[in-house]
C-alpha positions as CSV (number, residue, x, y, z in Angstrom):
1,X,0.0,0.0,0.0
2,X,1.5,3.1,-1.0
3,X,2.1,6.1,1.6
4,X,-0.8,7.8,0.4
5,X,-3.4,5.4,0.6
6,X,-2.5,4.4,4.3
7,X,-2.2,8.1,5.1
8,X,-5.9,8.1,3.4
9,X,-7.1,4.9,5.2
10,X,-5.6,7.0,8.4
11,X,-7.4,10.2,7.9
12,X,-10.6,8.6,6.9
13,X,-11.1,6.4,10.3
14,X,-10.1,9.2,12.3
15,X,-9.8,9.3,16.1
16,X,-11.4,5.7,16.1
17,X,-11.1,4.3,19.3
18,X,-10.3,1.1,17.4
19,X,-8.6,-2.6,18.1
20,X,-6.2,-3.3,15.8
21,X,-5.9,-7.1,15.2
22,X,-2.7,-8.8,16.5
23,X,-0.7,-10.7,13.9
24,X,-1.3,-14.4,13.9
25,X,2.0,-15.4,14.9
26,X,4.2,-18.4,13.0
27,X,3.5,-22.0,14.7
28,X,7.0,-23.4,15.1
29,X,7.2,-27.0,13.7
30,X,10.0,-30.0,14.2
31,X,9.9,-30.5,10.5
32,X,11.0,-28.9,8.0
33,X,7.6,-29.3,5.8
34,X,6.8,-25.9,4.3
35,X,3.3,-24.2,5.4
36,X,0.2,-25.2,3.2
37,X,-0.4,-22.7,0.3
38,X,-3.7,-22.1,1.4
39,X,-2.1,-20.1,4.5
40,X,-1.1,-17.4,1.6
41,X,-4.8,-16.9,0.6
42,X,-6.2,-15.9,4.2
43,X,-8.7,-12.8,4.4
44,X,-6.5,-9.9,5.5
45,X,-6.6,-8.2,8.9
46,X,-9.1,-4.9,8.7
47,X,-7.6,-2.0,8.4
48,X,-9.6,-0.8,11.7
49,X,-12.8,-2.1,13.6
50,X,-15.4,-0.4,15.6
51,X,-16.5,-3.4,18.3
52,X,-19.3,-1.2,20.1
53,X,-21.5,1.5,18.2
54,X,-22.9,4.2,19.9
55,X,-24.2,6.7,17.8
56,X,-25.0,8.6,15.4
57,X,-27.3,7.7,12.7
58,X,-28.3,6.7,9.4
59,X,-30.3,9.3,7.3
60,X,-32.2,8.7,4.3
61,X,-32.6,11.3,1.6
62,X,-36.3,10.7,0.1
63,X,-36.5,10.1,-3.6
64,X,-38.8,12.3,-5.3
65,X,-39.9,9.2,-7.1
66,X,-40.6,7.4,-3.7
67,X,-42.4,10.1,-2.4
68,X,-44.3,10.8,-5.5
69,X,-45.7,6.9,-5.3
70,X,-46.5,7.4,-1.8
71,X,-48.7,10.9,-3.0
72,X,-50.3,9.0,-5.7
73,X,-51.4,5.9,-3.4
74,X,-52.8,8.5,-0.7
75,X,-50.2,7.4,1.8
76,X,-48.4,9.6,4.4
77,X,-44.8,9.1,5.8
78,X,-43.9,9.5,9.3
79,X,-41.5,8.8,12.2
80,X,-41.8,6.0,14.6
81,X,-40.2,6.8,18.4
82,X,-36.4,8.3,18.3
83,X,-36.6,9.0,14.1
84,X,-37.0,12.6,12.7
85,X,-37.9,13.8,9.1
86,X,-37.3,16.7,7.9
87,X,-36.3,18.5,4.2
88,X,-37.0,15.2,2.8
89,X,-34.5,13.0,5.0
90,X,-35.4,10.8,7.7
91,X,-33.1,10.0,10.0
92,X,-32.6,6.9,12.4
93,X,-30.2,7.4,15.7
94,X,-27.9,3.9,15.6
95,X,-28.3,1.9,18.9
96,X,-25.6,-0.4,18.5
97,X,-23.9,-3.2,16.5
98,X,-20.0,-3.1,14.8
99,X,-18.2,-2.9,11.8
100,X,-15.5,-3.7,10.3
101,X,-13.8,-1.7,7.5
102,X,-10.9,-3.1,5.3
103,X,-9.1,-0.9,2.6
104,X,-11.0,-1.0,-0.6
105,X,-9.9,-4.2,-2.8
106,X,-8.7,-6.2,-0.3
107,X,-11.7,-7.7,1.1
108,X,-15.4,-8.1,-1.1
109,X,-17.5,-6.2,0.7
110,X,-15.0,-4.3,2.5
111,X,-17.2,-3.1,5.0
112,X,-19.1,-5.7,7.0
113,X,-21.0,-6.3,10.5
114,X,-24.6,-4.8,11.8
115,X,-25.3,-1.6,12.8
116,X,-28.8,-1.8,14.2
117,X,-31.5,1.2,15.1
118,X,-33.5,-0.1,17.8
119,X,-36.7,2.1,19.0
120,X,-37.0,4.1,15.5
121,X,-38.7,3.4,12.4
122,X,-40.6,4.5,9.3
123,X,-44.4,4.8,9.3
124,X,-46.8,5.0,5.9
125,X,-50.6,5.8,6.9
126,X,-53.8,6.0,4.8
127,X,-57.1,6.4,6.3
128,X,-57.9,3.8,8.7
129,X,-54.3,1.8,8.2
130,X,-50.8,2.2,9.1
131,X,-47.7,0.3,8.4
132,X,-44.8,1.0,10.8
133,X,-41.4,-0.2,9.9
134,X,-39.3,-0.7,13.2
135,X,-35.5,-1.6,14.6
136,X,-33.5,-1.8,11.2
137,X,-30.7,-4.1,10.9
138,X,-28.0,-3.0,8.2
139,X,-26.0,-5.6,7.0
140,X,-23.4,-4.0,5.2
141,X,-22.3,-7.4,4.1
142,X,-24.8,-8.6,2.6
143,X,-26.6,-5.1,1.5
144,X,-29.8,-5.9,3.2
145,X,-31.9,-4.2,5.8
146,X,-33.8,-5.9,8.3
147,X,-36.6,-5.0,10.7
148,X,-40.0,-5.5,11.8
149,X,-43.5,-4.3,10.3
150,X,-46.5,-4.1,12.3
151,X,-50.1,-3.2,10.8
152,X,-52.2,-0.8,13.4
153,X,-50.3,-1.9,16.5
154,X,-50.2,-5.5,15.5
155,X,-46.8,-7.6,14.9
156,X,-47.8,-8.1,10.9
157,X,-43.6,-9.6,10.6
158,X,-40.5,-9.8,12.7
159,X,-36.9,-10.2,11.1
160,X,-37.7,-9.6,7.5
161,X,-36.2,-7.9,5.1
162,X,-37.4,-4.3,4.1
163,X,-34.7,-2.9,1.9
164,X,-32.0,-3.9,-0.3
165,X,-29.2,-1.7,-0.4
166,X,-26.9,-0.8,-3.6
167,X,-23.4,-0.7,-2.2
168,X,-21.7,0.3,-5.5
169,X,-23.2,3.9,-5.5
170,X,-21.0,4.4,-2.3
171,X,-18.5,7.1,-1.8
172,X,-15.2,6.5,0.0
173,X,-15.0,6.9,3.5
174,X,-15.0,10.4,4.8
175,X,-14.3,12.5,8.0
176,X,-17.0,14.2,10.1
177,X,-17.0,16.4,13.0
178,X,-16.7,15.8,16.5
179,X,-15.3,12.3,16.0
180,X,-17.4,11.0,13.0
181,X,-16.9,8.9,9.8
182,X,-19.0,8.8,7.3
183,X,-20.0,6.4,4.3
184,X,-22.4,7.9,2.0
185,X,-24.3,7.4,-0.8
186,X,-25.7,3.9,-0.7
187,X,-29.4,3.5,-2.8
188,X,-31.8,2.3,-0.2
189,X,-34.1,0.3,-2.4
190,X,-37.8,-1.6,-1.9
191,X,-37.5,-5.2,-1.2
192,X,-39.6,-7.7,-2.3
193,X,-40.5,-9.0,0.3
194,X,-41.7,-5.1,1.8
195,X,-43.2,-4.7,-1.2
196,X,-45.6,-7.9,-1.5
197,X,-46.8,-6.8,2.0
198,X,-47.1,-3.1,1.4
199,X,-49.4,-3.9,-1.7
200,X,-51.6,-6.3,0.2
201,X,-52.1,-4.3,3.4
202,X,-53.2,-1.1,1.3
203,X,-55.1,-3.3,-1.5
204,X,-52.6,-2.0,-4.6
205,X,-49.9,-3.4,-7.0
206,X,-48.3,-0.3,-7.4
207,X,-45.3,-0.5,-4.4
208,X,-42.9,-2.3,-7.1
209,X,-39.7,-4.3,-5.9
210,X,-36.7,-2.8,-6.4
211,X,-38.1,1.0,-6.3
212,X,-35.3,3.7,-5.0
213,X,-36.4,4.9,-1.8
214,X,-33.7,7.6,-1.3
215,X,-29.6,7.3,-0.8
216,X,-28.4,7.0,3.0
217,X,-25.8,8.8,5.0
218,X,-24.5,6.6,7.3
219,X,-22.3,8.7,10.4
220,X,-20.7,6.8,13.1
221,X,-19.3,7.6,16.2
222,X,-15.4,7.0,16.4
223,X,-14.8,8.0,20.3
């Protein structure tokens, strides 16, 4: 890695209160066999890791297309508990989970764990219904987010998957203030599963799989 890239890696991570992971050290042997080949191929060390999230949040800038479906079906966003909306982004505060970041090329995806939003959540009314989203799970590995759905107070699902998430829109890691990172630009899309439920519980076809429901901003605290 040249000087530049680690001084990038560096910069990008910031103050992060961060365990680096020891080096697997060499097992010494009576023979003189050499080590399997396999032993070259290992997954890398991460570059950094955050064990224990605390903070901040993941925001979701609105697509005008999203919204505009919403309009025509007569639904009506909202906020659920801790979440805010406003100028079009809705924003959930990040309760926990980890991550683990690895320098771009090294390691597909080369930023995995959870980072979970417990006590927040999405809400989509019409008269007489509403659909509340709840506690998202993003997987960063796998590019899903998870979370519960309940249908006028009831539990309608628990654990399912709500969004898919397009990792390739995403910018490299960036510096924020008062101890942040930041990875941004993610496209937050419909699932299909979100989508089969959406269009039964308000009687419609039109809440398509795959539909762009904004680009997220996700900022994490590093101290």
């Amino acid at each position: 890695m040249s000087n530049y890239r680690k001084a990038l890696v560096t910069a990008a991570i910031g103050a992060l209160a961060l365990a680096p992971l020891a080096a697997c050290s060499s097992n010494d042997s009576s023979t003189s066999a050499p080590a399997p080949a396999a032993a070259t191929s290992a997954q890398p060390d991460p570059a950094a890791q955050v064990d224990n999230l605390s903070g901040v949040s993941t925001a979701v800038a609105l697509d005008p297309g999203f919204t505009g479906a919403l309009t025509t079906l007569g639904l009506t966003p909202g906020v659920v508990g801790t979440a805010t909306l406003a100028d079009g982004s809705v924003s959930f505060p990040i309760t926990g989970g980890n991550v683990k970041y690895w320098e771009p090329g090294t390691v597909d995806p080369y930023v995995q764990g959870e980072i979970m939003h417990d006590g927040s959540g999405l809400s989509l009314a019409a008269p007489g219904t509403t659909v509340e989203l709840t506690d998202f799970t993003i997987d960063p590995g796998t590019s899903l987010l998870t979370g519960d759905v309940s249908v006028n107070g009831a539990s309608a699902a628990t654990d399912v998957v709500l969004f898919d998430l397009n990792g390739r829109t995403l910018k490299p890691l960036q510096t924020g203030p008062n101890d942040t990172a930041i990875l941004q630009g993610t496209e937050v899309k419909m699932s299909a599963d979100a989508a089969g439920l959406l269009n039964e519980t308000f009687k419609t076809d039109a809440v398509t799989p795959g539909l762009l429901v904004g680009v997220a901003t996700i900022t994490i605290a590093t101290k």
